[in-house]
FIVO-803583 format. One record per atom (N, C-alpha, C, O, CB): y negated, z, x; atom name; residue in one letter. Coordinates in steps of 0.2 Angstrom, whole numbers. Glycine has a CB too. Layout:
BEGIN
> y, z, x, at, aa
> Y, Z, X, CA, A
...
This chain:
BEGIN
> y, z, x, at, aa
> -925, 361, 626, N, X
> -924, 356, 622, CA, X
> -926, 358, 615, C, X
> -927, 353, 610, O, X
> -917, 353, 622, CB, X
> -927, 366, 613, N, X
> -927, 366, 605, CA, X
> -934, 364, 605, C, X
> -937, 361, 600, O, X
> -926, 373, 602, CB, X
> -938, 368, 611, N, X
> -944, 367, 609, CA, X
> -947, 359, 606, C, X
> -951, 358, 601, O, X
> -949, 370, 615, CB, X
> -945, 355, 610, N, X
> -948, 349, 610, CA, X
> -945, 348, 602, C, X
> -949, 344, 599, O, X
> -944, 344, 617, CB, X
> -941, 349, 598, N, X
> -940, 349, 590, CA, X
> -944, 350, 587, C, X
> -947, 347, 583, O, X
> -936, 352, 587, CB, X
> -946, 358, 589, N, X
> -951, 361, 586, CA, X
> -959, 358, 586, C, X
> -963, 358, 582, O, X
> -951, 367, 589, CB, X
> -958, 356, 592, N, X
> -965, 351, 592, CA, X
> -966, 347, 588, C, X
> -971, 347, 584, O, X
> -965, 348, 599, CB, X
> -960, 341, 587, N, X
> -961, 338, 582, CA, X
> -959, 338, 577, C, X
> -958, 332, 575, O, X
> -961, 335, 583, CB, X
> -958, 342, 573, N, X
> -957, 347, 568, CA, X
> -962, 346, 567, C, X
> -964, 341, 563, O, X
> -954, 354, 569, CB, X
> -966, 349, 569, N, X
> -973, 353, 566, CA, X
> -978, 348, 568, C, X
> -982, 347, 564, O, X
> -976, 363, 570, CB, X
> -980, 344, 572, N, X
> -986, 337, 572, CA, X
> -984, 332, 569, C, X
> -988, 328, 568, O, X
> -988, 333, 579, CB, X
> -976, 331, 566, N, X
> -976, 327, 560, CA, X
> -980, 332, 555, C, X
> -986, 332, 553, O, X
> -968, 325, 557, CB, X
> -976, 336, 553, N, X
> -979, 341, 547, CA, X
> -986, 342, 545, C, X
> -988, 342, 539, O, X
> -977, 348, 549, CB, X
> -990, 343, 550, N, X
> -998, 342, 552, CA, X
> -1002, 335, 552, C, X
> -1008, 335, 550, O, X
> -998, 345, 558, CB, X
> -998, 329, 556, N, X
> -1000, 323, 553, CA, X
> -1000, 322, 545, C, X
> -1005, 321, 542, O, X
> -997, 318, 555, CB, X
> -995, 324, 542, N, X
> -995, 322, 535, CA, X
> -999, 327, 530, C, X
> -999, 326, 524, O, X
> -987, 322, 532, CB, X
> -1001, 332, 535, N, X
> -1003, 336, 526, CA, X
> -1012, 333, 528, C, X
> -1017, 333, 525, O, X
> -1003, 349, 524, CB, X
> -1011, 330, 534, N, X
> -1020, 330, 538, CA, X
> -1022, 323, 535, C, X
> -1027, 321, 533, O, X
> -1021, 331, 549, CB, X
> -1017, 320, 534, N, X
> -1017, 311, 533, CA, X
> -1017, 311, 523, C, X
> -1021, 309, 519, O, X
> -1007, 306, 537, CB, X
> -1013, 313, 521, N, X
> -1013, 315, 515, CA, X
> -1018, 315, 508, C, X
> -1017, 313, 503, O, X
> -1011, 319, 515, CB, X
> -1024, 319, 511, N, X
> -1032, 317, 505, CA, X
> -1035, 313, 510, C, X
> -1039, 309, 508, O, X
> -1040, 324, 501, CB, X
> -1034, 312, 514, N, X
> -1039, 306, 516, CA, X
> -1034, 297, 515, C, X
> -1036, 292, 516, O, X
> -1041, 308, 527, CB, X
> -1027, 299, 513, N, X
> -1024, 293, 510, CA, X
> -1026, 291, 501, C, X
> -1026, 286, 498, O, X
> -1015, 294, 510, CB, X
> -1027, 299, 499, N, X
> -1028, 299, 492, CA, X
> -1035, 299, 489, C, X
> -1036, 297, 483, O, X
> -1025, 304, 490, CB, X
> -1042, 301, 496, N, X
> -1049, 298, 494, CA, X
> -1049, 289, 495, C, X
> -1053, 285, 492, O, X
> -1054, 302, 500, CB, X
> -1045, 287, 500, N, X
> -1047, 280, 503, CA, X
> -1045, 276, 495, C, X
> -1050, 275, 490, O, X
> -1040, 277, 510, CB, X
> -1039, 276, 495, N, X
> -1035, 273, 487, CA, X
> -1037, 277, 482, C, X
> -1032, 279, 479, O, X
> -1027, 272, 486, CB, X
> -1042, 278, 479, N, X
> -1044, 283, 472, CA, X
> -1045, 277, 467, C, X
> -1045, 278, 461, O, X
> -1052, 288, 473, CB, X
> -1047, 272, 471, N, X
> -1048, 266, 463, CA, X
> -1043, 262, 462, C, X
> -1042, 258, 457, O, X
> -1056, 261, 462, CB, X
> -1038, 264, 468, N, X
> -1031, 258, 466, CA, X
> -1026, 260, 462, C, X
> -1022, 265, 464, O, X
> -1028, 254, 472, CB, X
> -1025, 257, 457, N, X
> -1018, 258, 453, CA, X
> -1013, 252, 456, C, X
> -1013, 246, 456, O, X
> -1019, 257, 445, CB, X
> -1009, 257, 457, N, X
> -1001, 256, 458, CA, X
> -998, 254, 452, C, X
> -997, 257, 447, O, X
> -997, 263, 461, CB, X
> -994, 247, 454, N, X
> -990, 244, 448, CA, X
> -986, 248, 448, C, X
> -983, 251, 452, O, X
> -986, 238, 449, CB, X
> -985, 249, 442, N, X
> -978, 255, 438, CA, X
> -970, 252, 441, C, X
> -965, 255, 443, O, X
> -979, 254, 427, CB, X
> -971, 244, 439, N, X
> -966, 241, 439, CA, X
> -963, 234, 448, C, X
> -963, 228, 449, O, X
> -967, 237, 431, CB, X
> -961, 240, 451, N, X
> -961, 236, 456, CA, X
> -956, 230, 459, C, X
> -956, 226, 463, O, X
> -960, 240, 459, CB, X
> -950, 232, 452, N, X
> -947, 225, 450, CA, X
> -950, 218, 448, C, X
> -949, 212, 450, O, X
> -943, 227, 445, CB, X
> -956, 220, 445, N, X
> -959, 214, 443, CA, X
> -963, 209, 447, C, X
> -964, 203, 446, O, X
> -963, 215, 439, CB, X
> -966, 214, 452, N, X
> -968, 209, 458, CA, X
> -965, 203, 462, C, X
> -968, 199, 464, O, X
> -968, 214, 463, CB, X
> -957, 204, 462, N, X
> -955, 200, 467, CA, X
> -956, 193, 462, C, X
> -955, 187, 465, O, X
> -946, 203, 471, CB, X
């Protein structure tokens, strides 16, 4: 049963660093509203 933690442990950990510049090449020209109160 640990192993199965460890498993996912580490293919989250590895999705997110592998997803991560390719989230931050996709959105390079979008700015994020500072103010997310103002939206609604």
């Amino acid at each position: 049963m640990n192993a199965l933690y460890k498993g996912l442990i580490v293919s989250t950990v590895l999705s997110a660093v592998v997803s991560y510049p390719i989230t931050k090449w996709a959105t390079k020209g979008i700015e994020l509203n500072k103010n997310l109160y103002g939206a609604a």
